[in-house]
C-alpha positions as CSV (number, residue, x, y, z in Angstrom):
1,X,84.2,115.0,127.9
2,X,80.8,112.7,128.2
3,X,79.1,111.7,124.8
4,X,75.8,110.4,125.4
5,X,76.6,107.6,127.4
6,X,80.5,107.7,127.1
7,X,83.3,109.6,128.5
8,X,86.2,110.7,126.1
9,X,89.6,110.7,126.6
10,X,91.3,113.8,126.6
11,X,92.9,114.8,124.3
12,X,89.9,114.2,121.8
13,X,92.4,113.0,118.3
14,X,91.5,114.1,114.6
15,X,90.8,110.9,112.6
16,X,91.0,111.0,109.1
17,X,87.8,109.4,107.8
18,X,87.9,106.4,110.0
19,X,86.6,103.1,109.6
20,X,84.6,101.1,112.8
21,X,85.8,97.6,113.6
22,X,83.2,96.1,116.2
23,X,83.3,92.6,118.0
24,X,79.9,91.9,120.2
25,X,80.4,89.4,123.4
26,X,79.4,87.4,124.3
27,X,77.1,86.6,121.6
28,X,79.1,85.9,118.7
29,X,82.7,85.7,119.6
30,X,82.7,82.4,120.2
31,X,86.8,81.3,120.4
32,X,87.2,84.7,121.1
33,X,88.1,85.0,117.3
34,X,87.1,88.6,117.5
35,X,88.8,89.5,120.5
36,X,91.7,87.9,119.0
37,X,91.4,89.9,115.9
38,X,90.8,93.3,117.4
39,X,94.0,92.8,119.7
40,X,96.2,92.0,116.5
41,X,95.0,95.2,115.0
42,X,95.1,97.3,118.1
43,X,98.9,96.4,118.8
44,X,99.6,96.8,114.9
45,X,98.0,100.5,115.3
46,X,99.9,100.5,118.5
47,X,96.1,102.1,119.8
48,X,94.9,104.0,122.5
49,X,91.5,104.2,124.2
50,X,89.5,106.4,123.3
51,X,85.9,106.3,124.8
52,X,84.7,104.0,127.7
53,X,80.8,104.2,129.2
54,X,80.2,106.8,132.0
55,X,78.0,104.2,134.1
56,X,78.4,100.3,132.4
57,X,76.0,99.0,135.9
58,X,72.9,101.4,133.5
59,X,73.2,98.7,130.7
60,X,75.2,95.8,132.2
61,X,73.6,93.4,134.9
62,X,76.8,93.3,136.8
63,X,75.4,89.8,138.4
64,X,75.9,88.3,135.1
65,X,79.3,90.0,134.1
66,X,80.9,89.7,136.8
67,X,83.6,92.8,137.9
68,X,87.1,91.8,138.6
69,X,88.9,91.9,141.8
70,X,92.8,92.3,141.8
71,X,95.3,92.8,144.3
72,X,98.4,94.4,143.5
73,X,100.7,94.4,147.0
74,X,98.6,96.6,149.4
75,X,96.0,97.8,146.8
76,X,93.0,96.3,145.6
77,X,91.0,97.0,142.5
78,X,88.3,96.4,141.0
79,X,88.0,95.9,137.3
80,X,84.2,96.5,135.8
81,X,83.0,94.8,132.7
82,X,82.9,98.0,130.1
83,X,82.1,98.8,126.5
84,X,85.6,100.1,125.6
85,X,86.2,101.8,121.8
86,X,90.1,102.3,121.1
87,X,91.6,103.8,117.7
88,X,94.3,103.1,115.6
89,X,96.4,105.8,113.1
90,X,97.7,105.0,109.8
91,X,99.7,107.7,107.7
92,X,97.9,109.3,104.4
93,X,95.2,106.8,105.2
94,X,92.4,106.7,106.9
95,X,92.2,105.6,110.3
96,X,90.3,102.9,112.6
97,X,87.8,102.7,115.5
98,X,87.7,99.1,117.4
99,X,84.1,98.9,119.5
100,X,84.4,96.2,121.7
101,X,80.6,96.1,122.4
102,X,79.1,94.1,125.2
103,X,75.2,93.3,125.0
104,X,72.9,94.9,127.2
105,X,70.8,93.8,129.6
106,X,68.5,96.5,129.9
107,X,68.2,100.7,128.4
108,X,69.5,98.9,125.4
109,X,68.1,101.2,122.9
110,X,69.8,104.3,124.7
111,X,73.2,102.3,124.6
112,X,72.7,101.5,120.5
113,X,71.8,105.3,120.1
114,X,74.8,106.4,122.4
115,X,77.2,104.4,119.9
116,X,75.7,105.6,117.0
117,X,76.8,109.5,118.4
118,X,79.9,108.2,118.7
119,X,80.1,106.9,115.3
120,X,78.6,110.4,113.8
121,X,80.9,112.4,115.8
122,X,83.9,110.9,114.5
123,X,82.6,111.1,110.8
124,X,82.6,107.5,110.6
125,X,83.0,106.1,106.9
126,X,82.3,102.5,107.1
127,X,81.3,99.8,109.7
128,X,81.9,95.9,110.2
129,X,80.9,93.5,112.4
130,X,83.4,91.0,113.0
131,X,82.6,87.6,115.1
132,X,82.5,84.1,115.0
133,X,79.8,81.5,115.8
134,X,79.7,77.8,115.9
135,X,78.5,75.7,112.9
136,X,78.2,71.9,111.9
137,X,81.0,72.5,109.2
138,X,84.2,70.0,108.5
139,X,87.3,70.7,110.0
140,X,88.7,69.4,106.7
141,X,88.1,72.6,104.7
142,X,89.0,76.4,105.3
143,X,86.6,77.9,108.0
144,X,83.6,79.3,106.5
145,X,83.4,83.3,106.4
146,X,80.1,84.4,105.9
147,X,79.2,88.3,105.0
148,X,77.4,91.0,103.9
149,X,77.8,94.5,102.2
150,X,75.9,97.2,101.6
151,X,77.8,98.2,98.3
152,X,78.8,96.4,95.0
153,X,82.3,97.2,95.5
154,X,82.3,95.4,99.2
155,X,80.5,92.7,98.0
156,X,82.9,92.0,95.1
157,X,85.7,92.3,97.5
158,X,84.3,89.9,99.5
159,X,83.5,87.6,97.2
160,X,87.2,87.6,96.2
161,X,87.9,86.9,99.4
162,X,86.2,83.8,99.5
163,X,83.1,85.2,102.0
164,X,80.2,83.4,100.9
165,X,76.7,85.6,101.6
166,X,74.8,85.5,104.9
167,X,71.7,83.2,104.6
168,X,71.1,83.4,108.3
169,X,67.7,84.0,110.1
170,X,66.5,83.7,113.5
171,X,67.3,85.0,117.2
172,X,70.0,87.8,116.8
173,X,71.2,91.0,119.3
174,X,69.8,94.2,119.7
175,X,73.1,95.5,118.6
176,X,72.7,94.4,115.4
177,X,70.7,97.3,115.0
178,X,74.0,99.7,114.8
179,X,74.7,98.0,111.1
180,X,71.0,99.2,110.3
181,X,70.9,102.8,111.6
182,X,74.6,103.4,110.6
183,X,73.2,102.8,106.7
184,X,70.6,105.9,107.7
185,X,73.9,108.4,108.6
186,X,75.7,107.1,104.9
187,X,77.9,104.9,106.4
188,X,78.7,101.9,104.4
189,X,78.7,98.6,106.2
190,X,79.7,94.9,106.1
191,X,79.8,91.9,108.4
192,X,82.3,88.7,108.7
193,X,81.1,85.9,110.3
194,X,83.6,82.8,110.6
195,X,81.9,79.2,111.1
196,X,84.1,77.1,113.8
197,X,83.4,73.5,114.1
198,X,80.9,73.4,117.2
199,X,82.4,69.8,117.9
200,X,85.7,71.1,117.9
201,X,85.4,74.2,120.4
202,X,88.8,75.7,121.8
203,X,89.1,79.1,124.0
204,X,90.9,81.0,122.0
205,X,90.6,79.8,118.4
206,X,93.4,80.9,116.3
207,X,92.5,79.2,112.6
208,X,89.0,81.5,113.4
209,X,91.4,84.4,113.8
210,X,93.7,83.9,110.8
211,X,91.1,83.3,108.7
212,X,89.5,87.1,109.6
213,X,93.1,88.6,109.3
214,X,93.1,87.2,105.7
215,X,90.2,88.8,104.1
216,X,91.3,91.6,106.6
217,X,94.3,92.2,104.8
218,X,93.2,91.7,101.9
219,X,91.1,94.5,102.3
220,X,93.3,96.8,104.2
221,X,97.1,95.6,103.6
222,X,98.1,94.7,106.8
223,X,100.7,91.7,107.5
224,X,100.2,88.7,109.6
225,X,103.0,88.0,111.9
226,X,104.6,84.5,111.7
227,X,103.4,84.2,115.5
228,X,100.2,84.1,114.4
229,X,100.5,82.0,111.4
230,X,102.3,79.4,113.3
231,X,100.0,79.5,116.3
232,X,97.3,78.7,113.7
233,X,99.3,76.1,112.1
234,X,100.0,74.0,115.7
235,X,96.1,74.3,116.6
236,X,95.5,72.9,113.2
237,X,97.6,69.7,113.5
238,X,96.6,69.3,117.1
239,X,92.9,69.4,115.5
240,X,93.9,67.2,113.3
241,X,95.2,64.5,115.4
242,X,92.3,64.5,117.9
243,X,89.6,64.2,115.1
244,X,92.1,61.1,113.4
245,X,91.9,59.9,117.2
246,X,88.1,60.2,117.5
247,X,87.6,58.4,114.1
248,X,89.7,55.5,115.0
249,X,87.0,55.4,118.4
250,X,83.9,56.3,116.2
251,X,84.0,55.0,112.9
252,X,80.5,56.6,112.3
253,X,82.3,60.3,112.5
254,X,83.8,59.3,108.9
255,X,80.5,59.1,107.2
256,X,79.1,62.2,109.1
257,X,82.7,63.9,108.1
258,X,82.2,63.3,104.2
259,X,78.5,64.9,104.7
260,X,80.0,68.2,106.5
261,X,82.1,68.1,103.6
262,X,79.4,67.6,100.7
263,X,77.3,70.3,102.9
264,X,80.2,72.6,102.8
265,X,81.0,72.7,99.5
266,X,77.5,73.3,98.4
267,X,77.6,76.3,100.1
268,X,80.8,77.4,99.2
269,X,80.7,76.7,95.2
270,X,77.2,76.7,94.5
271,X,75.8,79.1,96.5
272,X,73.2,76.8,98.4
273,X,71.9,77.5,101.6
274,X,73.0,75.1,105.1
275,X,71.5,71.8,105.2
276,X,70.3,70.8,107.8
277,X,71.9,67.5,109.6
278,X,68.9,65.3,111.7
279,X,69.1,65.6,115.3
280,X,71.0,62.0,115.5
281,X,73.7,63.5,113.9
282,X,74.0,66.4,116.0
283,X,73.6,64.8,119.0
284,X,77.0,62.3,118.1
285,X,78.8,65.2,116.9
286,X,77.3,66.8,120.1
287,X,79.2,64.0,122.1
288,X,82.4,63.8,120.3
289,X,82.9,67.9,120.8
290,X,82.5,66.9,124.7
291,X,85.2,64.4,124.4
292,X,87.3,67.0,122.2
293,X,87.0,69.5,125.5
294,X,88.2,66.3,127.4
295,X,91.3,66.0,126.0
């Protein structure tokens, strides 16, 4: 069955009031924390796919996401980069959408209105952006979530949780867009946004995905595994080790450390919005994340 721009699976399920997960590459899934995320909760649901675009080369510049080739004895195939939406079932509860958007390169405006269909048609009750970008923050302190919600009752749940309200402005994605239509069709909406230390970049960032799963089960009662805790717990004492090791080289990183550390806890206890660090200080920190990638 096409929708819009998407073609359903057959057979079409009944979802019981379901709530949208989305993650947006590669814009701000940095550490693929979101990826991460949406996999946990996909194998927890033990999901299925549900809706995939019809023609991904009308919004995708296939030059710049690049298709797959695989060979499998004989056979080969060819994998193209897709907008793929999976759900999830949970018993006398309601159930779950996971978008894994990609951003568009062009007709983007046709691809935001063919989600939103697909949101509507499934009776959608509430939306959330989940991602991860990179921030000047300590690696010394919890990984800053920031957040937004459209209702008291998500905003004093996040607060519990320890999200600390979005003060960002500047370039953003079309997409973005969904969260402000979706508020038109009486869906409620929220976003979680978790800071990783831009000096300390890794491919697949598993403190940024524990963090997420926290407030995510806070919110929804689902259960970490212990695979997942202790993957977060080795990256965190490898992290730990490397930054000891870059202190030892640069003693100048301990003074810029104790400033990430005043600047976060501004923001976390007191509410006061990023500082910003001069560009001799981002440059050095700039520098030791290069080294960090270096081993």
């Amino acid at each position: 069955m096409r929708l819009r721009a998407f073609d359903l699976n057959d057979p079409i399920p009944e979802l019981n009031e379901p709530h949208a997960l989305a993650i947006i590459r590669p814009w701000i899934d940095v550490g693929s924390v979101g990826s991460l995320v949406v996999s946990r909760l996909e194998t927890y649901l033990a999901s299925k796919e549900l809706a995939r675009l019809a023609r991904p080369g009308d919004f995708f510049d296939l030059t710049r996401y690049r298709p797959t080739l695989h060979r499998n004895e004989n056979q080969i195939q060819i994998q193209i980069p897709n907008t793929v939406v999976t759900y999830g079932k949970r018993e006398k509860r309601h159930d779950f959408l996971f978008l894994r958007l990609m951003e568009p390169h062009m007709l983007a405006e046709e691809y935001v209105d063919s989600v939103l269909e697909l949101l509507k048609a499934f009776r959608v009750k509430k939306y959330c952006l989940l991602g991860s970008m990179y921030d000047m923050c300590p690696y010394t302190r919890p990984l800053l979530v920031t957040g937004a919600a459209t209702t008291l009752d998500l905003q004093n749940k996040l607060a519990a949780a320890k999200v600390v309200p979005s003060d960002y402005q500047g370039p953003t994605t079309i997409l973005y867009l969904i969260g402000q239509k979706v508020l038109q069709l009486g869906m409620d909406t929220f976003s979680l946004i978790v800071h990783i230390p831009s000096y300390l970049t890794i491919e697949e960032d598993y403190r940024g995905e524990r963090r997420l799963m926290e407030i995510l089960c806070s919110l929804y009662d689902f259960t970490m595994t212990e695979e997942d805790v202790e993957k977060a717990k080795e990256q965190e004492e490898q992290v730990s080790l490397i930054a000891e090791e870059m202190m030892l080289q640069e003693p100048r990183f301990r003074l810029i450390l104790k400033q990430l550390e005043s600047n976060y806890d501004s923001r976390v206890k007191e509410g006061k919005k990023e500082i910003q660090l001069s560009p001799e200080v981002e440059q050095f920190l700039n520098s030791l994340g290069r080294r960090f990638r270096q081993g």
